[in-house]
C-alpha positions in Angstrom: -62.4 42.5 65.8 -64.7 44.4 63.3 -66.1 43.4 60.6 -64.6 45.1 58.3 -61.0 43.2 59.4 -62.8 40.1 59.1 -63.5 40.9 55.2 -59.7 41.4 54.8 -58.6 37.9 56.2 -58.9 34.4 55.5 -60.8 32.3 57.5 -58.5 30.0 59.4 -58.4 26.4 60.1 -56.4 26.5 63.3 -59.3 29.4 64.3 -62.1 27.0 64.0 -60.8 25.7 66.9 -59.7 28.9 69.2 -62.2 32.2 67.9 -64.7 30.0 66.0 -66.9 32.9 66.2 -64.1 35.1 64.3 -63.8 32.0 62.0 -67.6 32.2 61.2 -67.7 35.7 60.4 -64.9 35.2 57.9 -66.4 32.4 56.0 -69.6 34.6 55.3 -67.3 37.0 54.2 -64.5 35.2 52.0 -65.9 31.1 51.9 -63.3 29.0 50.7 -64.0 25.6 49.6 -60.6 24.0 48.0 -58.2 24.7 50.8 -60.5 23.5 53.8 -61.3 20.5 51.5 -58.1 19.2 51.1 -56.9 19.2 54.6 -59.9 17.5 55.9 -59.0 14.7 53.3 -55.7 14.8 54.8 -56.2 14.4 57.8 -59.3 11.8 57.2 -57.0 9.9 54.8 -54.4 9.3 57.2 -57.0 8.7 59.8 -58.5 5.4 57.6 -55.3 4.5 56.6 -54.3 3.9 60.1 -57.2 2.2 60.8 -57.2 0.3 57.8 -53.8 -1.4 58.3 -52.8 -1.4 61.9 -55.5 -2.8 63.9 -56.2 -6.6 64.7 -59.8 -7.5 62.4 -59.7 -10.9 64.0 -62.6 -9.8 66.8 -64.6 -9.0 64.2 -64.8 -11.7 62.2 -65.3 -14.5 65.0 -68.7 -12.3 65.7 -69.7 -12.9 62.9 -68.9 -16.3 62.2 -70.7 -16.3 65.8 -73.8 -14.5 64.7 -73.7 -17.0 61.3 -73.2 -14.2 58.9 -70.3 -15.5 57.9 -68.2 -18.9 57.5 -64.6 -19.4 58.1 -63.9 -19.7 54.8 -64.6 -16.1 54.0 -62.6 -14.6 56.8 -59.6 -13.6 55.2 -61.7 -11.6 52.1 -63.5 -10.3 54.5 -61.2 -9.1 56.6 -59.7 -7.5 53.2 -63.0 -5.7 52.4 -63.0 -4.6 56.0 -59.9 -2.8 55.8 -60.7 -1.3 52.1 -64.1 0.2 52.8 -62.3 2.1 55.7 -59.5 3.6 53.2 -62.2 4.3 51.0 -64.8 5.9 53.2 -61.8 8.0 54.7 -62.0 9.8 51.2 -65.6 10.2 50.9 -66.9 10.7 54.0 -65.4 14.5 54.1 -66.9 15.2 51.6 -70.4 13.7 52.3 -69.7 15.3 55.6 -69.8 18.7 53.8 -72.2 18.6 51.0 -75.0 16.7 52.0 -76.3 18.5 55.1 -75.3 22.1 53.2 -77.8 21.0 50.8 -80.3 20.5 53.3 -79.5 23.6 55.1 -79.3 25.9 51.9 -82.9 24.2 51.2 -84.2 25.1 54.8 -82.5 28.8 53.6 -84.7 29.5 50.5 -87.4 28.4 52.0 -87.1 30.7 55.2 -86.0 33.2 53.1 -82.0 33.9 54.2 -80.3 34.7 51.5 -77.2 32.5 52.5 -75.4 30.8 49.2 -74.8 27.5 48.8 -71.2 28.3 49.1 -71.3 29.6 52.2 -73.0 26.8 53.6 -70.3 24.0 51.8 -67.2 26.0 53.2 -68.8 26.4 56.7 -69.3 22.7 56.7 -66.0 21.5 55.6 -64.5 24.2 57.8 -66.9 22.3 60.7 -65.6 19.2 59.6 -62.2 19.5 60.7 -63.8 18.7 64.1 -65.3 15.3 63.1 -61.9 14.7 61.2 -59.9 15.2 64.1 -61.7 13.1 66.3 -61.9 10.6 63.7 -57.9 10.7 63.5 -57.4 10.8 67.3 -59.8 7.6 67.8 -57.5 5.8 65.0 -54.8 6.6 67.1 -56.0 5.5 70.4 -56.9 1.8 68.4 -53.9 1.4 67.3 -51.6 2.0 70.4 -54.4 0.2 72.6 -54.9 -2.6 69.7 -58.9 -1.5 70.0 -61.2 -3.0 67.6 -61.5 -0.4 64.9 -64.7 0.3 65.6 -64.4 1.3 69.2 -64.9 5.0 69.8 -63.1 6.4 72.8 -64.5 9.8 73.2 -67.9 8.7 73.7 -69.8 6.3 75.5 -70.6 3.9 72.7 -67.0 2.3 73.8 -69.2 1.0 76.9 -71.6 -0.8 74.1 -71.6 -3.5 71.3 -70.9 -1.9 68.2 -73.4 -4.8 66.3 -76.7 -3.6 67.9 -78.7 -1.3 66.3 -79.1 1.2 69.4 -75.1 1.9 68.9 -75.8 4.7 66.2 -77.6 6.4 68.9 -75.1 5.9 71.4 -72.4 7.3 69.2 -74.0 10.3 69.7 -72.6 10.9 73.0 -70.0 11.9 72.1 -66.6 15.0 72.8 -66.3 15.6 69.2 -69.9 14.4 67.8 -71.5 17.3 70.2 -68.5 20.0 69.4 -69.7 19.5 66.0 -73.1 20.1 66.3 -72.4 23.1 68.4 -70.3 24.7 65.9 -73.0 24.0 63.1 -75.9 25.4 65.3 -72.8 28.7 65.4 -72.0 28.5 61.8 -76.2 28.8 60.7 -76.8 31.7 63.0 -73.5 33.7 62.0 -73.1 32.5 58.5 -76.7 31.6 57.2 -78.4 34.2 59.6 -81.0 31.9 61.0 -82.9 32.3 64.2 -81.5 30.4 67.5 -84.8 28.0 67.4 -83.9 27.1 63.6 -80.2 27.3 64.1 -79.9 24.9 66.8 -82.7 22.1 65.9 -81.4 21.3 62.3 -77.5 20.4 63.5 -79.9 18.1 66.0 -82.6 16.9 63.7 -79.8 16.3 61.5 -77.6 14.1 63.6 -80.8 12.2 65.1 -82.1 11.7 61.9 -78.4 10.2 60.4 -78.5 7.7 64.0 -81.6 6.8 62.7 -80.4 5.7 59.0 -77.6 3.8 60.9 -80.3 1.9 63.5 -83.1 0.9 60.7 -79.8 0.1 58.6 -78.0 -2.3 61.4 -81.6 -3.8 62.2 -82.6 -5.1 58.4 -79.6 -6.6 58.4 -79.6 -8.5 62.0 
């Protein structure tokens, strides 16, 4: 397809998945921001909700009544924030998912010179974030028919380890739709932005070591 088709057509959500390459193309050309947005919401909405309601907290709470971070008392609220912060985070983390590591791409871009716009970048990453909403959806689903704790992640290999210990953000890494989605970024940065492979490929990777990182130094201060 050339690109002068491309310029006359819509990116596509469904694409993403079956001509991302296409897909990229298109979202240099015409990057839309509102419709990708809202059905990654969607779909990361109903995603927490599941997850908020359905499964069975009660695992989680006994660790940490274990671990002495907690008294029996303060089960039920906590099991009530629990629940909460997943709704919530269902609605922000889309858009975090999105915005934050545009802005650190569309930094890396005026500094190496591409003349990508911030735009671009936002609409390539909520476009990429279907992926991580989609996995986030079918892991929700998989906990609630299995009756998982909600924090077990089936597509990876951090299911095989303890979702308390601070290695886990690392682990999590490992994973179907984790790695899908730092393909397509390292895609979207050489198409979109017009950065070199080197560049294209280590930021999606710096990126999602340095987040693992946040997540290990966060889960250790508060062991």
């Amino acid at each position: 397809m050339s690109l002068v088709e491309n310029e006359s057509k819509k990116p596509s959500m469904v694409g993403i998945f079956s001509s991302p390459i296409v897909q990229l193309e298109r979202i240099k050309e015409r990057p839309l921001v509102l419709i990708p947005l809202l059905v990654v919401l969607a779909i990361s909405i109903i995603g927490s909700a599941i997850l908020a309601f359905i499964p069975d907290y009660s695992s989680m709470t006994e660790l940490m009544i274990q671990q002495g971070s907690a008294t029996e008392e303060m089960i039920e609220v906590l099991e009530v924030m629990s629940r909460v912060i997943v709704l919530i985070a269902g609605i922000f983390t889309p858009v975090l998912l999105a915005i934050l590591p545009a802005f650190i791409f569309w930094l890396v871009a005026k500094i190496t010179g591409s003349m990508v716009t911030y735009k671009q970048l936002v609409s390539l990453m909520l476009y990429i974030s279907l992926i991580a909403a989609i996995g986030y959806l079918f892991n929700a689903v998989v906990v609630a028919l299995f009756n998982l704790e909600p924090t077990v992640i089936v597509t990876g290999i951090g299911q095989f380890f303890d979702s308390m210990e601070p290695m886990y953000s690392f682990y999590s890494l490992i994973d179907i739709f984790t790695i899908w989605y730092v393909i397509l970024t390292a895609l979207g940065l050489r198409y979109v932005a017009g950065f070199n492979n080197g560049l294209a490929w280590s930021l999606p990777i710096l990126y999602s070591v340095g987040s693992a990182l946040i997540g290990y130094l966060s889960t250790l201060a508060a062991i």
